[in-house]
LUMKOL-298230 format. One record per residue (C-alpha): residue in one letter; x, y, z. Coordinates in steps of 0.001 Angstrom, whole numbers, padded with zeros to 6 digits, always signed. Each point is the difference from the previous one (the first is absolute). Layout:
N
AXYZ ...
//
This chain:
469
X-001415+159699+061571 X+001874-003193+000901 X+002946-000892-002536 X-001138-002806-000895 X-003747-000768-001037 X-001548-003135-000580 X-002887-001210-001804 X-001691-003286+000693 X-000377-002482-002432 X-003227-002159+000195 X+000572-004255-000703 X-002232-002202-001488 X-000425-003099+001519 X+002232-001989-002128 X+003057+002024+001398 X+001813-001652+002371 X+002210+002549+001081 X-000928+004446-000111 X+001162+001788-002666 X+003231+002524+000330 X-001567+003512+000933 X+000235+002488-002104 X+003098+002965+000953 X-000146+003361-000154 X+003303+001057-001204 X-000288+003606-000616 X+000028+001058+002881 X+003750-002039+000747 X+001421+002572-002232 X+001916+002822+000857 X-001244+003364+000105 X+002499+001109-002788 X-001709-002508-002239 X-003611+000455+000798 X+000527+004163-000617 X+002001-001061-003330 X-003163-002581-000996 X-002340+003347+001137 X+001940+002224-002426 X-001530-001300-002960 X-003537+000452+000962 X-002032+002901-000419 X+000434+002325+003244 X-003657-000412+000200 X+000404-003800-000049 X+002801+000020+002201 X-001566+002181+002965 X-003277-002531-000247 X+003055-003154+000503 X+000644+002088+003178 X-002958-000901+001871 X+000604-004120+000007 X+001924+000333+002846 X+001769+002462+002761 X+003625-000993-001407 X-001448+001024-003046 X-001852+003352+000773 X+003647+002382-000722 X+001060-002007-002202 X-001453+002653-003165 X+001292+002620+001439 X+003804-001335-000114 X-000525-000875-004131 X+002457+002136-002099 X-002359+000000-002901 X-003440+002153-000157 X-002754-000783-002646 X-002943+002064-000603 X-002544-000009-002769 X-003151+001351-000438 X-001121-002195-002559 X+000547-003561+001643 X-000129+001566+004363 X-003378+001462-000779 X-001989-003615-000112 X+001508-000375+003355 X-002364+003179+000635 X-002681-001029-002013 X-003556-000132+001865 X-003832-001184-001696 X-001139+003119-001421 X+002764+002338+000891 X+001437+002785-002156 X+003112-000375-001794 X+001059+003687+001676 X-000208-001574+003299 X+002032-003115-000829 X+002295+002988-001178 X+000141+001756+002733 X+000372-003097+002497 X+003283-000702-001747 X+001486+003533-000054 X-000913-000570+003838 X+001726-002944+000210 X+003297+001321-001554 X+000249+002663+001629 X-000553-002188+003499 X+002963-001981-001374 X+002014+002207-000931 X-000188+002067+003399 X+001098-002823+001985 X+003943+000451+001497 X+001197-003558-001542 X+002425+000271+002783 X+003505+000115-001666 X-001355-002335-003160 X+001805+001052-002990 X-002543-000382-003258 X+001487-001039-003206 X-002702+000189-002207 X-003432+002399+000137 X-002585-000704-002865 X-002479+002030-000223 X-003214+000058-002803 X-002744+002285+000760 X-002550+002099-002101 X+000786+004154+000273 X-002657+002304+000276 X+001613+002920+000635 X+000708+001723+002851 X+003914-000741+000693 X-000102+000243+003675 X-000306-003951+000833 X+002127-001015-002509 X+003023+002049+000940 X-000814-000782+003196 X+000438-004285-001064 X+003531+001362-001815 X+001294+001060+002846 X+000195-003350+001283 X+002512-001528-002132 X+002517+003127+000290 X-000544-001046+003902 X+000739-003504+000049 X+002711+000204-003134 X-001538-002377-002159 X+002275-001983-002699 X-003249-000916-002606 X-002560+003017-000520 X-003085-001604-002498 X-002757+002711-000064 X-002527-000521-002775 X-002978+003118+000591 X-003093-000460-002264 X-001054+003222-000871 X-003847+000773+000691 X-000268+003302-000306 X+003369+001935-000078 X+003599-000723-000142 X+002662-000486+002684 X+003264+001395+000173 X+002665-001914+001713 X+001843+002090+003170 X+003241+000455-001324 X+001857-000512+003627 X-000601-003839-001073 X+002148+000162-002944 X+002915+000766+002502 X-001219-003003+002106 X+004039-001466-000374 X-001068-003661+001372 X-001860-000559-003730 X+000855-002816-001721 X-003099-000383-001889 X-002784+002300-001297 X-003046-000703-001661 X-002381+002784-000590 X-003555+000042-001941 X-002552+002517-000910 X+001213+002817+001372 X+002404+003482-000403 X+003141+000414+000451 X+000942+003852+000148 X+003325+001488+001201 X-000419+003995+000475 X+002288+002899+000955 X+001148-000808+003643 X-000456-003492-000035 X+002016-002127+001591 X+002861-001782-002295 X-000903-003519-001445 X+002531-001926+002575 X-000847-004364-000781 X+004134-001687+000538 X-001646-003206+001031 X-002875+000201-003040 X+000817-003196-002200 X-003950-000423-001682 X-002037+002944-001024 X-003230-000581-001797 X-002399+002240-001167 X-003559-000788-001113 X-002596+002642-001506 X+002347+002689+001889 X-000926+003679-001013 X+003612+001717+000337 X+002120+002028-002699 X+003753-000254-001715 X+001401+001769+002807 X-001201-001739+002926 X+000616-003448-001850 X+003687+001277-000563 X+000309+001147+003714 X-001122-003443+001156 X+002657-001785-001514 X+002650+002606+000941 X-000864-000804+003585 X-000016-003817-000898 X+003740-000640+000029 X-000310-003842+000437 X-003436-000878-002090 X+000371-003251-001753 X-003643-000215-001331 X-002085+002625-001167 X-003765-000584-001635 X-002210+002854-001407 X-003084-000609-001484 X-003048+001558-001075 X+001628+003295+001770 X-001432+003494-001466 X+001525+002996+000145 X+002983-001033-002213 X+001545+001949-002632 X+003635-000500-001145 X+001046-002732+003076 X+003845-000586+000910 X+000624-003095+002032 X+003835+001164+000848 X+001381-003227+002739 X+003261-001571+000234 X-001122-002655+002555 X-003325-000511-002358 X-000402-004253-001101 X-003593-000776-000798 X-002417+002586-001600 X-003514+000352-001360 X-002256+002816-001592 X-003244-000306-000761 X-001550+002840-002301 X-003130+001550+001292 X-002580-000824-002702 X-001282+003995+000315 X+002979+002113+000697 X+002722-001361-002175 X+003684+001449+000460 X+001950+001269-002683 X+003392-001170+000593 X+001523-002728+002500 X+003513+000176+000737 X+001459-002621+002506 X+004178+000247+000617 X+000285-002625+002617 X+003742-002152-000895 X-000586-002766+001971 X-003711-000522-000833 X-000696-003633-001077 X-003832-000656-000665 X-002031+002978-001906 X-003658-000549-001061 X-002418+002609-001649 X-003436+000343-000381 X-001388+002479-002316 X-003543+001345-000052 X-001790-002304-002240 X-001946+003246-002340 X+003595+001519-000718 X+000218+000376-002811 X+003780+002049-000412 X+003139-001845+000293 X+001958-001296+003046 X+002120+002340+001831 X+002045-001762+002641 X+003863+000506+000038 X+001584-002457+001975 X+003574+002360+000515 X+003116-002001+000697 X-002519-002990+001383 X+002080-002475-001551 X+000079-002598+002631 X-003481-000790-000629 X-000948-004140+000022 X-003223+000017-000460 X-002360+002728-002105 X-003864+000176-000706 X-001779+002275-002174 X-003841-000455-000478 X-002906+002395-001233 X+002394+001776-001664 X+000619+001860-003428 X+003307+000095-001020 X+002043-000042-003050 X+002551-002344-001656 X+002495+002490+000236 X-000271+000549+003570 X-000063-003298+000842 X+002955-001779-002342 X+002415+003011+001635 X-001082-001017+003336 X-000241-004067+000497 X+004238-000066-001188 X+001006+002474+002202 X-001246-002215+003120 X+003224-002434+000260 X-001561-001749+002624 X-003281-000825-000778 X-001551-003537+000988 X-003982+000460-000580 X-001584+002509-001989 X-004039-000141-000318 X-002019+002124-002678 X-003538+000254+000611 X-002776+001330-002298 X+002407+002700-000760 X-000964+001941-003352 X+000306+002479-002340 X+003298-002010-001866 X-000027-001895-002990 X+003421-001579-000200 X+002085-001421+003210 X+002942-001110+000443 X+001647-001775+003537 X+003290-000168-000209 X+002409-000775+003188 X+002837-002456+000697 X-001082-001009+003704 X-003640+000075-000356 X-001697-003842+001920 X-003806+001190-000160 X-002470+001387-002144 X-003514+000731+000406 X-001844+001559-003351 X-003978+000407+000801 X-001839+002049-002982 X-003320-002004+000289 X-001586+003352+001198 X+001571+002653-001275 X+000159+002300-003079 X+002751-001756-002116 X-002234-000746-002960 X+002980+001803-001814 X+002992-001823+000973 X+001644-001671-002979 X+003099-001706+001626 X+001467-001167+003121 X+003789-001045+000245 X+001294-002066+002395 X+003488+000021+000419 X+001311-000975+003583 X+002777-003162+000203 X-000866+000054+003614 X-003948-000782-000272 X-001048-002546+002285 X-003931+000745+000481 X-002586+001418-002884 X-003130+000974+000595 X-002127+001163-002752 X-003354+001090-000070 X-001203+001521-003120 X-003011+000011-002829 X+000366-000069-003781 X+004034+001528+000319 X+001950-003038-001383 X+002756+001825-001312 X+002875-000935+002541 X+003552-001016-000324 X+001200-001685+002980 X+003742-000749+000710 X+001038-001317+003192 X+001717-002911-000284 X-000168-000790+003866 X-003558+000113+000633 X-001439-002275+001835 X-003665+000346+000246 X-002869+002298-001350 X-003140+000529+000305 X-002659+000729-003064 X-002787+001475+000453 X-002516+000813-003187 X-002178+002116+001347 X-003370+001592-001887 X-000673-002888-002328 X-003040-001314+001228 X-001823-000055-003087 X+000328-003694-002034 X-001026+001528-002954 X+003326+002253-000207 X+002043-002676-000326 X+001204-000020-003591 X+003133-000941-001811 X+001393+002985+000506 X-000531-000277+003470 X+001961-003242+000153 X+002862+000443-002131 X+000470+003136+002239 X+000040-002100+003335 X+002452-002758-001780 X+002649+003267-001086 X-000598+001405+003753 X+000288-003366+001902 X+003569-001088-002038 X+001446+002696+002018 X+000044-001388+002532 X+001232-003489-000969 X+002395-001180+002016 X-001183+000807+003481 X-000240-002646+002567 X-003712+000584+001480 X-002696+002094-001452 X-003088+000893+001268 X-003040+001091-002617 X-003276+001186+000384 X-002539+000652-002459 X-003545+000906-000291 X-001441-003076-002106 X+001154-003450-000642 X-000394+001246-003627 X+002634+002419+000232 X+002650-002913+000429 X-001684-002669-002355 X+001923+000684-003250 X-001383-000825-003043 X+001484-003350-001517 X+001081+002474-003859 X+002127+001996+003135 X+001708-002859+001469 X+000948-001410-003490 X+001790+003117-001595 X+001238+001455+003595 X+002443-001458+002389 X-000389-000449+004051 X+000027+003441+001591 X+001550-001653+002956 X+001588-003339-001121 X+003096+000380+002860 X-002876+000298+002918 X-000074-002146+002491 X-002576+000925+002858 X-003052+001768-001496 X-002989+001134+001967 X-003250+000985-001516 X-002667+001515+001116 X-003648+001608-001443 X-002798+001886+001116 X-002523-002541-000674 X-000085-003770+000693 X+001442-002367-003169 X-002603-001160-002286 X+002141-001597-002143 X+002511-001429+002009 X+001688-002532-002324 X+000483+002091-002933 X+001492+002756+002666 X+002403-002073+001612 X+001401-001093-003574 X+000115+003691-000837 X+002378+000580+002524 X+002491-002471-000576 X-000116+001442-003522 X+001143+002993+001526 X+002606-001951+002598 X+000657-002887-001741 X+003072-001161+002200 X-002445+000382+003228 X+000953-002128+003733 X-002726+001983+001736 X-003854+001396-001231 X-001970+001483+002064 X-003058+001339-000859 X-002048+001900+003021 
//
């Protein structure tokens, strides 16, 4: 194929002159740059881009990154009238004609492999051996199970080039006589729907020396977990809704971002014991039961917290958030269980950002003198006719707390909900008479438009900008 390739373009009889052809400038580009561009295709893709051209017809087999799935490779298969088990079958064919090739002295950096297991190891372990050959850097194996389970050869958790592992529906087992976990380079492991026990999760990070970022979700097997790191950052653990764990104890010093996930049919409290983590910036708890207790000795002890985020998190009937450096805060209990929570205290001088989600629980006390902007959301009330004056002389005593904040943001079912009677307006001062930016919004269009818009600067009499959405 000529570097260059040119494409006429027809005139009309008006044009005086032919138009500029049309260039071909892909093929100008390096080598290094077309294999880079190739990278990011699907291997499948990529080995089809080989047959444009002879310069092109290596070029596949010199990418760094391989890309298999069974669930988007198999159309490439797919025939009028043919059986899914052939398509199958095609594509184990075809990876295991790619991954017999000699790639010359090509170095891969990543191998991603999804595929459906039906038992019978011997193919599979055969595929694994491939990345402990070439020394791969990023290892993403996601294995639908269709009839059994697979357990991971352990001589690839002492595959030392790891810098990132992501592993889904499948075992992890270390026996008597295995080899020792051995990952120095490992900076990301994730684990997804992983079957695998407290001792092989503790041996993984004992051969982790360097992780950075660990993610475990939905995992089974699980008892009384101990995330033990010193080079640990970024974590997340996501309960498995059917095998719950009894305790989770993370000691990681340096470990910044935390967020948990309980099962959402738990029903006992929260047992996570963040040990010495008190360098932690940003926290999230959701789907979880917990008590005040627990909570109020926990939230001070983090000096360093920026963003904390509470999520239809149950089970308590009186919180309290209290910390000096605290910027953001995120309080969701639209769906939840926290029908019995009586009170909510606010008390960070650092608050920047509020969000707050929440139905009929009005009793808050909000001090942070600093904040900035927040965002109101009152959620569940749907119904016009349970808009009474209790309802409203509730929403003026929760909305004067947070007088004095530059922007707010809130969002309410009805236009009713924020139409106050004229008896209210007349016995009850502005909830938000320092406000200057307010932003409303409702789940149905305005009706009554005028009498809204006067309802609001009721509410924000001293108003520069409305905006109603």
């Amino acid at each position: 194929m000529a570097t260059k390739r040119l494409k006429e373009q027809h005139t009309t009889e008006g044009d005086l002159e032919p138009k500029s052809m049309a260039e071909d400038r892909i093929s100008d580009l390096p080598d290094s740059i077309i294999i880079h561009i190739l990278s990011f295709l699907p291997t499948i893709v990529a080995i089809r881009m080989s047959l444009l051209s002879k310069r092109w017809r290596r070029m596949w087999s010199l990418i760094k990154v391989l890309n298999f799935s069974v669930s988007r490779d198999v159309e490439f298969f797919r025939r009028p009238n043919s059986e899914k088990s052939n398509e199958r079958k095609k594509f184990f064919n075809f990876v295991d004609r790619c991954l017999n090739r000699p790639y010359a002295d090509t170095s891969i950096e990543k191998f991603k492999l999804e595929v459906e297991y039906y038992g019978g190891r011997h193919r599979m372990d055969r595929w694994m051996r491939f990345p402990l050959k070439k020394n791969v850097r990023e290892l993403v194996l996601h294995v639908k199970r269709a009839r059994s389970l697979y357990c991971l050869p352990s001589a690839l958790l002492s595959l030392r080039t790891l810098t990132l592992l992501y592993l889904n529906g499948l075992e992890l087992a270390i026996s008597y006589g295995s080899p020792i976990v051995n990952l120095p380079s490992l900076k990301v492991l994730c684990l997804l729907n992983v079957v695998m026990n407290d001792q092989v999760l503790n041996s993984l990070l004992l051969g982790c020396p360097c992780l950075e970022k660990l993610h475990v979700h939905y995992c089974s097997g699980l008892l009384n977990p101990q995330i033990l790191s010193l080079s640990l950052k970024s974590m997340e653990y996501y309960e498995c809704y059917r095998y719950f764990i009894q305790t989770l104890t993370v000691e990681a010093k340096n470990l910044q971002y935390f967020e948990y996930k309980g099962g959402s049919v738990r029903k006992d409290n929260c047992h996570v014991n963040l040990v010495h983590c008190v360098e932690i910036k940003s926290l999230s708890f959701s789907h979880v039961c917990m008590t005040g207790r627990w909570f109020e000795d926990l939230i001070p002890r983090l000096t360093f917290l920026e963003s904390l985020k509470i999520d239809s998190c149950y089970g308590v009937n009186h919180i309290k958030v209290r910390n000096q450096h605290l910027k953001e805060l995120d309080f969701d209990c639209c769906l939840n269980r926290l029908e019995s929570t009586t009170e909510i205290i606010i008390d960070t001088p650092s608050l920047e950002s509020l969000t707050y989600s929440g139905c009929l629980t009005f009793r808050i006390s909000v001090s942070a003198p600093k904040l900035l902007y927040a965002d109101i959301n009152v959620c569940g009330q749907l119904d016009k006719t349970a808009y009474d004056m209790e309802w409203y002389t509730s929403l003026i005593k929760f909305l004067s707390e947070f007088n004095g904040t530059k922007n707010i943001r809130i969002f309410c079912g009805s236009e009713k909900a924020l139409i106050f009677p004229n008896e209210l307006r007349d016995i009850h001062p502005s909830p938000l008479s320092d406000v200057k930016y307010l932003k409303v919004k409702t789940a149905f269009p305005l009706v009554r438009k005028e009498m809204f818009r006067k309802s609001m600067h009721w509410i924000s009499p001293t108003l520069e900008t409305l905006t109603i959405e």
